[in-house]
N, C-alpha and C positions, 0 to 999 in steps of 0.2 A: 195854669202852670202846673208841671209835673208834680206831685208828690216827693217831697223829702224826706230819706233815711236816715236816721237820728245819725249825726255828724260821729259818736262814738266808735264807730265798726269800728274805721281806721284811720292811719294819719292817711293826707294826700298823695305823701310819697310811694304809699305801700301797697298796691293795688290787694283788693282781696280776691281769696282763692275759691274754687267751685264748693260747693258743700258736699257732701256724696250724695243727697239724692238727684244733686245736680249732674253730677258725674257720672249716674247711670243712665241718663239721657231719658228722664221720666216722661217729660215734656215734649209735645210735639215738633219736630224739626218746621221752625218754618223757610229753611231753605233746606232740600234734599234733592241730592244731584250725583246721582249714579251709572258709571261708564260714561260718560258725558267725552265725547269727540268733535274737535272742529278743524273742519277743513275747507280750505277755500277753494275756488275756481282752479287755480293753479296749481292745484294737488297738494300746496303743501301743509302740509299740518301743523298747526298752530297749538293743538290740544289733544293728547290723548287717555280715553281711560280716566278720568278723572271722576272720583268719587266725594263726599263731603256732602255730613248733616250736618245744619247749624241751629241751635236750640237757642230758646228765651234767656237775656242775662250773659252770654258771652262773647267774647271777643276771640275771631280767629284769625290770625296772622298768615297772609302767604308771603314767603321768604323763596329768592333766588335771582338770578343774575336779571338784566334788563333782557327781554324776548324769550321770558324762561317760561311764560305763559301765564302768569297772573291778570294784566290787563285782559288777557284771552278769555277768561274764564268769567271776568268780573261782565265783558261783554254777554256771551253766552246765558249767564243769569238774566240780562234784560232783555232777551232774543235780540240782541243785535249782531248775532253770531250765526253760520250756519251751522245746526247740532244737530247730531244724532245722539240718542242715551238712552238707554235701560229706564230710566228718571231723571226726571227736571223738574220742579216745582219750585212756586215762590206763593208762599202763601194758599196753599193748598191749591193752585191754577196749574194747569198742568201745561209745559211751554212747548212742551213736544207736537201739540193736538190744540195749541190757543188759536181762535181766532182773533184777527187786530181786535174787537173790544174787548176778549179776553186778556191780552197782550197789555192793552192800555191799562186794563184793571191791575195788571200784574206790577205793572212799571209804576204805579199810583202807592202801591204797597211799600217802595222804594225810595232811601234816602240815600241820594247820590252826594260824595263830599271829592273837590276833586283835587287834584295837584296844582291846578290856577288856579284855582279856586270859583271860576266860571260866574264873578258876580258882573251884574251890569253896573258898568264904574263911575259914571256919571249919575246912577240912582241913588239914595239915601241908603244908610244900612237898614233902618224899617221898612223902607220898601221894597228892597233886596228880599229882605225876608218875607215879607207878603207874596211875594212873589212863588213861594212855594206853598200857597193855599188859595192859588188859582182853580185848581181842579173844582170846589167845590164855593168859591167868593160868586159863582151867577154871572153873569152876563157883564155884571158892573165893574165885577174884578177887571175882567181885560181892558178897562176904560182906565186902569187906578183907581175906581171909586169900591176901597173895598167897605163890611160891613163892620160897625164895631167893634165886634166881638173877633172879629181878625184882627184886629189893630190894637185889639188890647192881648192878644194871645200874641202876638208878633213883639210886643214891647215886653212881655213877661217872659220870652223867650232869650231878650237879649239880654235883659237882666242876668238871667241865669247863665248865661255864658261871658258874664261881666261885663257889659258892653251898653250899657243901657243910659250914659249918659254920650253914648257916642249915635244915638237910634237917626237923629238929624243928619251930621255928615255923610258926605257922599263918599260913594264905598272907595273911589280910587285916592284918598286923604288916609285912608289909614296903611295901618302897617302891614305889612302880612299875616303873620300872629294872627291880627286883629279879622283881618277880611278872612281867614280861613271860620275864624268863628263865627261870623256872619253866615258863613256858608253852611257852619253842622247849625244854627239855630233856624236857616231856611228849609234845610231838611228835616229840621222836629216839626215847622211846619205842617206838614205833609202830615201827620201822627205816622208814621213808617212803621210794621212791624219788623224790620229788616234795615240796616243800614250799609250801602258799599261805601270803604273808601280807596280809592285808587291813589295810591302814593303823597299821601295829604301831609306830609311832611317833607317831603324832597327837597323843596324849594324854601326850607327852614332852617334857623341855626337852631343847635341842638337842645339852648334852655324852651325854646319856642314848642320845638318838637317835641317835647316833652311834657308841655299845658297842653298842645291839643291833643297828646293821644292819652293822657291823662282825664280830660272830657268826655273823650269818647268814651275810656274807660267805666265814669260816672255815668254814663247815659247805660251805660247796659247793663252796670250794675242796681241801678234806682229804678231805672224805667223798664228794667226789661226787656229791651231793644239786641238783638245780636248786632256784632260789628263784622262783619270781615272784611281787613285793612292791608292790603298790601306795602311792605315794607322794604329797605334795603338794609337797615341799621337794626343787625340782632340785638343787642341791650332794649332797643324798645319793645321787642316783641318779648325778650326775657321780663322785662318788668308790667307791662299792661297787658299781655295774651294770655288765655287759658290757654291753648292751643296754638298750635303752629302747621303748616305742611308747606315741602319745601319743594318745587320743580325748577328743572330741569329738561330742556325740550320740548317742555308739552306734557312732560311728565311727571308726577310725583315721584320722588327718588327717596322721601323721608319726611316723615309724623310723625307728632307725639307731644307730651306735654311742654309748656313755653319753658319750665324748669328745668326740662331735660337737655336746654340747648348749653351744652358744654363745649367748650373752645374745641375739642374735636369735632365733637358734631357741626359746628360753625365751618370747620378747616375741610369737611366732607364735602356740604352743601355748598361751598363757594370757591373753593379748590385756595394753594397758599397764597396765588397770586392777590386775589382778590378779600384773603381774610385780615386784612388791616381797615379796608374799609369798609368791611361788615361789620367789624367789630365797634369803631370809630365813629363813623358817617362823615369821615375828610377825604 
């Protein structure tokens, strides 16, 4: 089980802020992705120009309309995009020049959380969660017969995401809340240095959407883990992101810090029609 930061930093409510040596980007990016373009077969571009280092301990919010190119991008990170870029890295693997075992190694680095959450529903939530320390459970893992020491690292996990008297139940009996947590505890998993999430609250009411991005929170702030979380609902990215960048197109139209997202800034990135339910999430 991860290491605990004496509970005094801060309340739950109040995420805390970068420090400055954090803020000068001391620390090695372990995602860096510069001019990054994607296009597909049919010419149309889905991504362009897209830049962004993500360093140890934070959380970066992409913010903008649905097809504005966040899922694009989240792809592109796990080469399932067609890219061309100045830079692409995940884990110091360079995606541009990976071969598939390069590739596999890169996507191994990777903790995917998703908008369904992507659990097998008739498996236990322990085994849900075993399930992402396959990569390294041997031959026995794909049988289900994993090793100890996964199964007590899987039960330590759900603990910590609250969930540890629910490890029996089969994942499709709980609640959503409940199965998205299942999902970031199968991703720790993995030990990820990197975690994507693609719209992991969408399909949440707002107090819900609030505890997971709140965990995630905690996971980058304890563990070190970067998040980059795509979002619809500005207040979340204001209260759990260091960071923000916002497209349009395919395009970045606006970055900067989660602090600086002020009701204009909101009314820019999402024009008027659509700022009640950025601001909102109804």
């Amino acid at each position: 089980m991860s290491r605990r930061v004496p509970s005094t930093q801060r309340p739950a409510s109040t995420p805390a802020r970068r420090t400055a040596a954090e803020d000068l980007g001391l620390a090695p990016a372990v995602l860096a992705a510069k001019d990054v373009s994607v296009t597909y077969e049919d010419g149309h571009q889905a991504l362009s120009d897209f830049t962004l280092d993500v360093r140890p301990g934070e959380v970066v919010a992409l913010l903008g309309h649905s097809g504005s190119g966040k899922s694009t991008f989240m792809k592109a990170a796990t080469g399932l995009a067609p890219v061309t870029a100045t830079q692409l890295t995940v884990a110091g693997i360079d995606l541009t020049r990976a071969s598939g075992r390069e590739l596999r190694a890169a996507r191994a680095q990777i903790g995917f959380v998703f908008q369904h959450f992507n659990l097998v529903p008739q498996l236990s939530a322990l085994t849900n969660v075993l399930t992402g320390g396959l990569h390294d459970a041997g031959a026995l893992g794909s049988l289900g017969l994993f090793p100890r020491a996964h199964r007590e690292r899987a039960l330590s996990l759900l603990e910590r995401v609250g969930l540890a008297d629910k490890a029996k139940q089969r994942a499709d009996s709980l609640s959503g809340g409940q199965q998205q947590r299942v999902a970031i505890a199968r991703a720790l998993m993995q030990r990820p240095q990197l975690i994507l999430a693609d719209e992991p609250v969408a399909s949440l009411d707002p107090r819900l959407a609030g505890s997971v991005l709140s965990l995630l929170r905690e996971i980058a702030t304890e563990d070190g883990i970067p998040v980059v979380v795509s979002l619809h609902v500005v207040e979340l990215a204001r209260r759990y992101a260091d960071r923000f960048i916002a497209l349009d197109g395919g395009r970045i139209t606006r970055r900067g810090a989660a602090d600086s997202l002020t009701d204009a800034a909101v009314a820019d990135i999402y024009g008027p029609d659509m700022y009640s339910e950025a601001t909102s999430g109804h």
